[in-house]
DSSP file (Angstrom, degrees, kcal/mol; ACC not computed):
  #  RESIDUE AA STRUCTURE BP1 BP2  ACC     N-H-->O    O-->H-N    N-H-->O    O-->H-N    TCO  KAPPA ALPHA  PHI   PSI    X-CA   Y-CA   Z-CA
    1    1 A X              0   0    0      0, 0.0    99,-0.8     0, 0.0     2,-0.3   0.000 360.0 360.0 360.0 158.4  148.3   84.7  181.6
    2    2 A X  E     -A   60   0A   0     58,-1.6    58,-0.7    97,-0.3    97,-0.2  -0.960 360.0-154.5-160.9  79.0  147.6   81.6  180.3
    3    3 A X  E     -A   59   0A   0     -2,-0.3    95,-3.4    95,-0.2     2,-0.3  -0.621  12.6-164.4 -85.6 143.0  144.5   79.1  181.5
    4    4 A X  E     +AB  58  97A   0     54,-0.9    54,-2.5    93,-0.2     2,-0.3  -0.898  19.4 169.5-123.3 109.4  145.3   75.4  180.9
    5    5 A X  E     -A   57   0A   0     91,-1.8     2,-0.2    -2,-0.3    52,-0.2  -0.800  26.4-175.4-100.8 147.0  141.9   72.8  181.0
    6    6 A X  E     -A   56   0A   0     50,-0.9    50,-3.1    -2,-0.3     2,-0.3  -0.929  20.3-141.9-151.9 160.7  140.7   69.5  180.4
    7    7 A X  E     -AC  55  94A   0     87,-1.1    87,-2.4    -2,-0.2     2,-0.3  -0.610  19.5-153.7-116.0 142.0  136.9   68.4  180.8
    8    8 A X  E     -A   54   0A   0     46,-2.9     2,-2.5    -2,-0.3    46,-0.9  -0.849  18.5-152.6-147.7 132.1  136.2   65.2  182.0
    9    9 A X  E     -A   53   0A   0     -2,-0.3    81,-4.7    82,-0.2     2,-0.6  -0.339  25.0-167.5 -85.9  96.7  133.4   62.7  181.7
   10   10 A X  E     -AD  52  89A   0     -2,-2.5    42,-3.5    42,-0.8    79,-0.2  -0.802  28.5-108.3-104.9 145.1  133.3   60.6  184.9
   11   11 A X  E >   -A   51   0A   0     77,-1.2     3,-9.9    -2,-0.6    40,-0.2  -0.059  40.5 -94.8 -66.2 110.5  131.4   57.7  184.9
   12   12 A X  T 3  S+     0   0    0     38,-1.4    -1,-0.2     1,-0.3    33,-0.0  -0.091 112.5  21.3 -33.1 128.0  128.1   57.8  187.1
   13   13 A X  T 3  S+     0   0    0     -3,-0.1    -1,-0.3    38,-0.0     4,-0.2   0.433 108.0  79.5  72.0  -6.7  128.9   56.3  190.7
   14   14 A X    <   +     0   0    0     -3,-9.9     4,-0.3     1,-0.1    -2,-0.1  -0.036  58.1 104.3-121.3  63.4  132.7   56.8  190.4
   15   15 A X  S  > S+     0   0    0      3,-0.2     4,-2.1    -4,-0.1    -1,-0.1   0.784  81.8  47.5 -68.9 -39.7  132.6   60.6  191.3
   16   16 A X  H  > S+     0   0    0      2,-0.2     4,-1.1     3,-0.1     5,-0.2   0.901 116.9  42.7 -67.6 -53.5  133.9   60.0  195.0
   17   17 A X  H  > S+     0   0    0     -4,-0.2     4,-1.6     2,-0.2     5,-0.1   0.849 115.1  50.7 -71.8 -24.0  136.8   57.7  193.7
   18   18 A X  H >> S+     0   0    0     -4,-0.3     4,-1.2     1,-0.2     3,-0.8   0.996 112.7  45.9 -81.8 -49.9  137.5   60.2  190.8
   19   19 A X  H 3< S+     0   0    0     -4,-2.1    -1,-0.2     1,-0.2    -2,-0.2   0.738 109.8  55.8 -50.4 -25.5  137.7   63.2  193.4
   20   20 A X  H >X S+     0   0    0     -4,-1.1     4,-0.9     2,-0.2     3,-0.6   0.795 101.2  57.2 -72.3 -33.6  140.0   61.2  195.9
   21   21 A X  H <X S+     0   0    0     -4,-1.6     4,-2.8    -3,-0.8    -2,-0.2   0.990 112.3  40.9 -63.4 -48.9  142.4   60.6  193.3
   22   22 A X  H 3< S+     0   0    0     -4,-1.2    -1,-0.3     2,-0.2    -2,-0.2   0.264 119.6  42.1 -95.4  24.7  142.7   64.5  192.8
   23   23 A X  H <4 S+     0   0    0     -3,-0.6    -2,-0.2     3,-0.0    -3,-0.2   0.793 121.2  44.6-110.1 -68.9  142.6   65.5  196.6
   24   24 A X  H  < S+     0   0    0     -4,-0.9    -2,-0.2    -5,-0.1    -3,-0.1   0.486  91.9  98.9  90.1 -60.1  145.0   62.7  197.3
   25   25 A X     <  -     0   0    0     -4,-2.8     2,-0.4    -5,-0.3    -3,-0.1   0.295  69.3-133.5 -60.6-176.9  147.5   63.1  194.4
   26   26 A X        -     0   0    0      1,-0.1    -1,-0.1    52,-0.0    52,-0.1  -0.864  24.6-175.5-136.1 107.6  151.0   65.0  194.9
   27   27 A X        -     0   0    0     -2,-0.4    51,-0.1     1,-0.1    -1,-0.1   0.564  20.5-151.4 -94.1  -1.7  151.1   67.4  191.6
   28   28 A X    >   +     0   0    0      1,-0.2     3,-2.0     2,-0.1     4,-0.2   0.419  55.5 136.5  74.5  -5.7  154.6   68.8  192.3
   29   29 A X  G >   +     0   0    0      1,-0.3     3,-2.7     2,-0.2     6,-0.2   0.895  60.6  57.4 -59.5 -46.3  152.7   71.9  190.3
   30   30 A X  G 3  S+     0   0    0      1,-0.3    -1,-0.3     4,-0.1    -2,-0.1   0.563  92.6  74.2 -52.1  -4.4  154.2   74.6  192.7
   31   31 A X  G <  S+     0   0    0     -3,-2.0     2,-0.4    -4,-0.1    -1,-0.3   0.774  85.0  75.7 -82.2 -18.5  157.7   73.4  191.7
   32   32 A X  S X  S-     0   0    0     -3,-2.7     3,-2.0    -4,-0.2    37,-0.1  -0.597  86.4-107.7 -98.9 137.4  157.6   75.0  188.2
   33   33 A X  T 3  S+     0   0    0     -2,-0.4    35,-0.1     1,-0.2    -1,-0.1  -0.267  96.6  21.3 -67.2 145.7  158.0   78.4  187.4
   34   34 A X  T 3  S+     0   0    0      1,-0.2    27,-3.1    -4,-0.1    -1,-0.2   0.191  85.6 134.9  90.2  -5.6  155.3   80.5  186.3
   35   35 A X  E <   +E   60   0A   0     -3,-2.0    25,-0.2    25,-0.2    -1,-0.2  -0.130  23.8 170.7 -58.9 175.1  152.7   78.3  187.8
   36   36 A X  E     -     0   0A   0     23,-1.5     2,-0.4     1,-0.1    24,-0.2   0.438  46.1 -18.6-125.6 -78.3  149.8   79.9  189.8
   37   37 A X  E     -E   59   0A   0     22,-0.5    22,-4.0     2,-0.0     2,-0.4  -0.999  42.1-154.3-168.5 154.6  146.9   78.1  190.8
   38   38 A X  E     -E   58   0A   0     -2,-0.4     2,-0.3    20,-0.2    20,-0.2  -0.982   7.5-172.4-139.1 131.8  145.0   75.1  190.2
   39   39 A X  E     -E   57   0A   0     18,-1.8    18,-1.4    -2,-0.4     2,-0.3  -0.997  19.4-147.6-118.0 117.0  141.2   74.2  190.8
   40   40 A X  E     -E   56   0A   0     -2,-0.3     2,-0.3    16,-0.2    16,-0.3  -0.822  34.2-158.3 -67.4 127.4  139.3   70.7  190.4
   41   41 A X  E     -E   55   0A   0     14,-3.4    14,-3.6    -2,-0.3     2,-0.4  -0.952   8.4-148.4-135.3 135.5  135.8   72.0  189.2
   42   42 A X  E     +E   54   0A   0     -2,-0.3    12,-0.2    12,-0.3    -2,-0.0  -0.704  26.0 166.9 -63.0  78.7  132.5   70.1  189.5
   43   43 A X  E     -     0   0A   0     10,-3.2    -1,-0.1    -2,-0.4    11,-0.1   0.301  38.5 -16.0 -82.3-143.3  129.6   70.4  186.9
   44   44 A X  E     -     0   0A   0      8,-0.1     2,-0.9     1,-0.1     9,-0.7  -0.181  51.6-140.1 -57.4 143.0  126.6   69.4  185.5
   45   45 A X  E     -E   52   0A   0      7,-0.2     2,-1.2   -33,-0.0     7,-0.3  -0.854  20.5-155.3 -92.1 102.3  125.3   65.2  186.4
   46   46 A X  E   > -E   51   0A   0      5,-2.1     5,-3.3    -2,-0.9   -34,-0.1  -0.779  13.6-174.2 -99.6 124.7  124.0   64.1  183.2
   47   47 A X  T > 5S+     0   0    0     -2,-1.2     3,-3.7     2,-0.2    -1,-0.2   0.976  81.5  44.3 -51.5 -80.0  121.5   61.4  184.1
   48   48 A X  T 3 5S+     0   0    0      1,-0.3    -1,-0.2    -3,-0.2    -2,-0.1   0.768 115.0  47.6 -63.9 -25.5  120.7   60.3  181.0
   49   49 A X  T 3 5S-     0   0    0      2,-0.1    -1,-0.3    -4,-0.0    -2,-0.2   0.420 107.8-118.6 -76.5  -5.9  124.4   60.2  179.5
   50   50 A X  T < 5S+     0   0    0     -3,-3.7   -38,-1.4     1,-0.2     2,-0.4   0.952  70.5  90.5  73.1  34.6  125.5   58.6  182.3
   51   51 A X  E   < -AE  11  46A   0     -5,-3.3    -5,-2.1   -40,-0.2     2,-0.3  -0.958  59.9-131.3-157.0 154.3  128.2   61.3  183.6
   52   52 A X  E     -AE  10  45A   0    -42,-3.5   -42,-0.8    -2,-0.4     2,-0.4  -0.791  30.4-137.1-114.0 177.9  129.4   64.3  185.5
   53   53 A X  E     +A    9   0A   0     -9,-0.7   -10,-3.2    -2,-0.3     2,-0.3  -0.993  29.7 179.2-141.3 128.8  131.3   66.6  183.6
   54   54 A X  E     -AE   8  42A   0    -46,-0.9   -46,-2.9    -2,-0.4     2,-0.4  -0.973   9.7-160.4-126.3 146.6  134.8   67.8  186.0
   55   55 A X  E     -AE   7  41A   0    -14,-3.6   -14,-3.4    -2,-0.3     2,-0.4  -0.930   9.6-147.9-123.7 166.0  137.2   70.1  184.6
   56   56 A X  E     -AE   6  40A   0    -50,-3.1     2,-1.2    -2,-0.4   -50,-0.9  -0.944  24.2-165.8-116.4 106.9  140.6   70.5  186.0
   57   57 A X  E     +AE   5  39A   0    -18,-1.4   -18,-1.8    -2,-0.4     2,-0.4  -0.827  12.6 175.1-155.8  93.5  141.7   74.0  185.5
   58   58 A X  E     -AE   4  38A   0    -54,-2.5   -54,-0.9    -2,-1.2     2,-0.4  -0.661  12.7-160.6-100.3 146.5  145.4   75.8  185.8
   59   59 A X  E     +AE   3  37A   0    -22,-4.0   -23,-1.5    -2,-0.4   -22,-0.5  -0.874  13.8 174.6-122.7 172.8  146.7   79.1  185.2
   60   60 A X  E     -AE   2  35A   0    -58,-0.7   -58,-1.6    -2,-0.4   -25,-0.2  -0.991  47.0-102.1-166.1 131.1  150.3   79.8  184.6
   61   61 A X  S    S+     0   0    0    -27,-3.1     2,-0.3    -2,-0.4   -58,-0.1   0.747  98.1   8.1 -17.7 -42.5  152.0   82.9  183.7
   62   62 A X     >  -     0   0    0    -60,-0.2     4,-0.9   -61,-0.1     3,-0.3  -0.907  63.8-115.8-159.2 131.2  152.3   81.8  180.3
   63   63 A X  H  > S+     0   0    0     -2,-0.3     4,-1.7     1,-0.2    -2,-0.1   0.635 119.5  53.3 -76.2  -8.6  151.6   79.4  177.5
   64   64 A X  H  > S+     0   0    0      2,-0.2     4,-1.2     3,-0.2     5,-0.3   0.937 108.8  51.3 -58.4 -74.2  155.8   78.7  177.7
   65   65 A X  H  > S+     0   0    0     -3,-0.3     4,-0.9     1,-0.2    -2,-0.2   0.719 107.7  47.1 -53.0 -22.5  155.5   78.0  181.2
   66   66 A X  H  X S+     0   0    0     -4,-0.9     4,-1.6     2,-0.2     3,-0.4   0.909 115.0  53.3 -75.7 -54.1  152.6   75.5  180.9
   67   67 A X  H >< S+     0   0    0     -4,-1.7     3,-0.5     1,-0.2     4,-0.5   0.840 104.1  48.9 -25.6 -57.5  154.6   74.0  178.2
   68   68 A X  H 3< S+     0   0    0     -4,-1.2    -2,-0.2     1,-0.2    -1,-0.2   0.670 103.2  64.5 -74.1 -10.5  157.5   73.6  180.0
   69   69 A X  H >< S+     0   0    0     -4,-0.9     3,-0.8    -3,-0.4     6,-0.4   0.771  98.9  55.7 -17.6 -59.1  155.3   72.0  182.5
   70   70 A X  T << S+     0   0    0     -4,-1.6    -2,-0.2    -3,-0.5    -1,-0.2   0.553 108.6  46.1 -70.6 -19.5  154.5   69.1  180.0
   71   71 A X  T 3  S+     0   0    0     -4,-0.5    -1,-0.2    -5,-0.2     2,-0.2   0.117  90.7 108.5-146.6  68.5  157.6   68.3  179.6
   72   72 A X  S X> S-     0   0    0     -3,-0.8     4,-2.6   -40,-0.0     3,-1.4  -0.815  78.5-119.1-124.3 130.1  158.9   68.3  183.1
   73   73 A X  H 3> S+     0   0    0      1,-0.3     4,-2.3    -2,-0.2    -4,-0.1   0.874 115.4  65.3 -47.8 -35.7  159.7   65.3  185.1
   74   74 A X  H 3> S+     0   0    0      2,-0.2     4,-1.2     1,-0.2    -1,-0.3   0.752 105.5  39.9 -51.9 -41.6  156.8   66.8  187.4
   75   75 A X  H <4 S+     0   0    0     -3,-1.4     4,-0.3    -6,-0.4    -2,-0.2   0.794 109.4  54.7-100.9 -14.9  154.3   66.2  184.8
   76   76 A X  H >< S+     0   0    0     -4,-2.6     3,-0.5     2,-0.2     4,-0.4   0.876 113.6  54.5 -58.6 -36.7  155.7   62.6  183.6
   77   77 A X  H >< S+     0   0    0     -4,-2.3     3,-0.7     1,-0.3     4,-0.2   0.917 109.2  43.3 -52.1 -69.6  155.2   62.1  187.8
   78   78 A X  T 3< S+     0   0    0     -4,-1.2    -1,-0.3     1,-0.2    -2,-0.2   0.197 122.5  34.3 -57.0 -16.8  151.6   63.1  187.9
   79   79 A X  T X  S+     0   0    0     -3,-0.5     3,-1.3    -4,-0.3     4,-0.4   0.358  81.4 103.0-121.6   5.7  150.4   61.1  184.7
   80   80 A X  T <  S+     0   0    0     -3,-0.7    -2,-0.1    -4,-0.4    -3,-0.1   0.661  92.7  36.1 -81.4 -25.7  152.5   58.1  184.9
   81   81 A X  T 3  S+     0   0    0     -4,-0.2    -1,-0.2     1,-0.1     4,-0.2  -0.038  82.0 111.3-129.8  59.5  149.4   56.1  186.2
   82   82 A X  S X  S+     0   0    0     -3,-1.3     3,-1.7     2,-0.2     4,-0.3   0.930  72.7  63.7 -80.7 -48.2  146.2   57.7  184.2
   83   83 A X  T 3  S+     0   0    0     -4,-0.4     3,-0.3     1,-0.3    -1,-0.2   0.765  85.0  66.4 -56.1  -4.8  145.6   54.8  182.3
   84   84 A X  T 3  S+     0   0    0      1,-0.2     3,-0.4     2,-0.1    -1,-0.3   0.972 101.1  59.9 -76.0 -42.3  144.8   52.7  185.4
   85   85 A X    X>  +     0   0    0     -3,-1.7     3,-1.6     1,-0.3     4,-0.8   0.130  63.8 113.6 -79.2  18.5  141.4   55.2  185.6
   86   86 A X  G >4  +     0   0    0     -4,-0.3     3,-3.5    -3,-0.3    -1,-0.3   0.977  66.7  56.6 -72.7 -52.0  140.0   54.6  182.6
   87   87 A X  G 34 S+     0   0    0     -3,-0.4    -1,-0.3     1,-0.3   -76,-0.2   0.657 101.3  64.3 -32.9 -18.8  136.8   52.9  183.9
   88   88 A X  G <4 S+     0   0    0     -3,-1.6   -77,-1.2   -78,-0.1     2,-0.5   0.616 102.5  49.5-104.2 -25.6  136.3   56.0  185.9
   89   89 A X  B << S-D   10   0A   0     -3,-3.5     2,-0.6    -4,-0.8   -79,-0.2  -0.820  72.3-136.1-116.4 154.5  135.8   58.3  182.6
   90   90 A X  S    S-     0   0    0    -81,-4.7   -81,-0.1    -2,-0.5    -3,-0.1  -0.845  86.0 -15.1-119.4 106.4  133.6   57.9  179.5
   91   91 A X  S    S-     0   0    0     -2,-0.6   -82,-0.2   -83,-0.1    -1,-0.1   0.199 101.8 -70.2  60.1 170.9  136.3   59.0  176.5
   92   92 A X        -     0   0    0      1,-0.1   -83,-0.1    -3,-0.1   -85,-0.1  -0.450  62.6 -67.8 -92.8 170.4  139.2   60.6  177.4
   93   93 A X        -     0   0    0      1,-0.1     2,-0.6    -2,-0.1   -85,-0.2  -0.128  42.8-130.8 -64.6 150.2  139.9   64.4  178.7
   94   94 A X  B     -C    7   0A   0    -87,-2.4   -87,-1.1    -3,-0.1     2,-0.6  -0.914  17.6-142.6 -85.8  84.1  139.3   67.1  176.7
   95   95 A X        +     0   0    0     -2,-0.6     2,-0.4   -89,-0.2   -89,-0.3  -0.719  22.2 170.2 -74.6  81.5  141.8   69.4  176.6
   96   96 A X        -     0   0    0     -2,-0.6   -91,-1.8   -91,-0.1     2,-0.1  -0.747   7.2-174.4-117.5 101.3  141.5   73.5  176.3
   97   97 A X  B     -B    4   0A   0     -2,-0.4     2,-0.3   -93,-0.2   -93,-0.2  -0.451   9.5-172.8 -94.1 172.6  144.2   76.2  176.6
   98   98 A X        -     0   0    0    -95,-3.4     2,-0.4    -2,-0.1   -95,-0.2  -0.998  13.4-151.8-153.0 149.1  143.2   80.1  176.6
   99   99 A X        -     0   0    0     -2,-0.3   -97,-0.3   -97,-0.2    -2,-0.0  -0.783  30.5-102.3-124.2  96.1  145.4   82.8  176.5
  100  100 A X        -     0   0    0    -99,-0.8     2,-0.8    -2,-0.4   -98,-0.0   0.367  22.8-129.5 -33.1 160.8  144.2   86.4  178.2
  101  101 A X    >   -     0   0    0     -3,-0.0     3,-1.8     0, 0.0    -1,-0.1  -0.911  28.6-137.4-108.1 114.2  143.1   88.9  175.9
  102  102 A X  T 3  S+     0   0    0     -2,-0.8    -2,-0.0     1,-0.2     0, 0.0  -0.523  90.0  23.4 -78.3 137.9  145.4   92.0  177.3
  103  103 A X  T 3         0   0    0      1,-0.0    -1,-0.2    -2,-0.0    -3,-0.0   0.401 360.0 360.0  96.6  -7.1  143.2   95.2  177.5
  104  104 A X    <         0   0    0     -3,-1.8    -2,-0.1     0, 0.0    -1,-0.0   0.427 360.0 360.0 -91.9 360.0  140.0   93.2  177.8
């Protein structure tokens, strides 16, 4: 299995627009093979940085299938207007794949 993340620092006061975007959106993810399941997840507020920290978090059979993901008409769909949010994050998303440890 295969987890695919990225961390994001949204901007104090746009937590309600940044969470409508990802309730809202149409992620087409169930169309690709090997996907699984997908979570928006909600962390720490840091006050004094000025942020919430969200991660977006998929798993997928396999680190192929998350690959072919990326370079799927489905994922050109779904990112074709990120750059419009930018006010909404402080730097851009982080990204982090993992790959299970069989037998662990």
């Amino acid at each position: 299995m295969y987890i695919a993340m990225n961390r994001f620092k949204v901007a104090t006061g746009s937590e309600e627009a940044f969470e409508a975007i990802w309730k809202g959106r149409d992620s087409r993810l169930a169309e690709l093979a090997g996907f699984i399941s997908f979570h928006l997840l909600k962390g720490k507020h840091f006050a004094a940085d000025g942020y919430t920290l969200y991660a977006s978090h998929t798993m997928w059979e396999s680190e192929e299938a998350f690959t072919n993901w990326t370079k799927s008409e489905q994922f050109r769909d779904a990112h074709k207007n990120a750059g419009e949010r930018k006010a909404e994050y402080i730097g851009p998303p982080v990204f982090e794949g993992f790959n299970t440890v069989e037998g662990a």
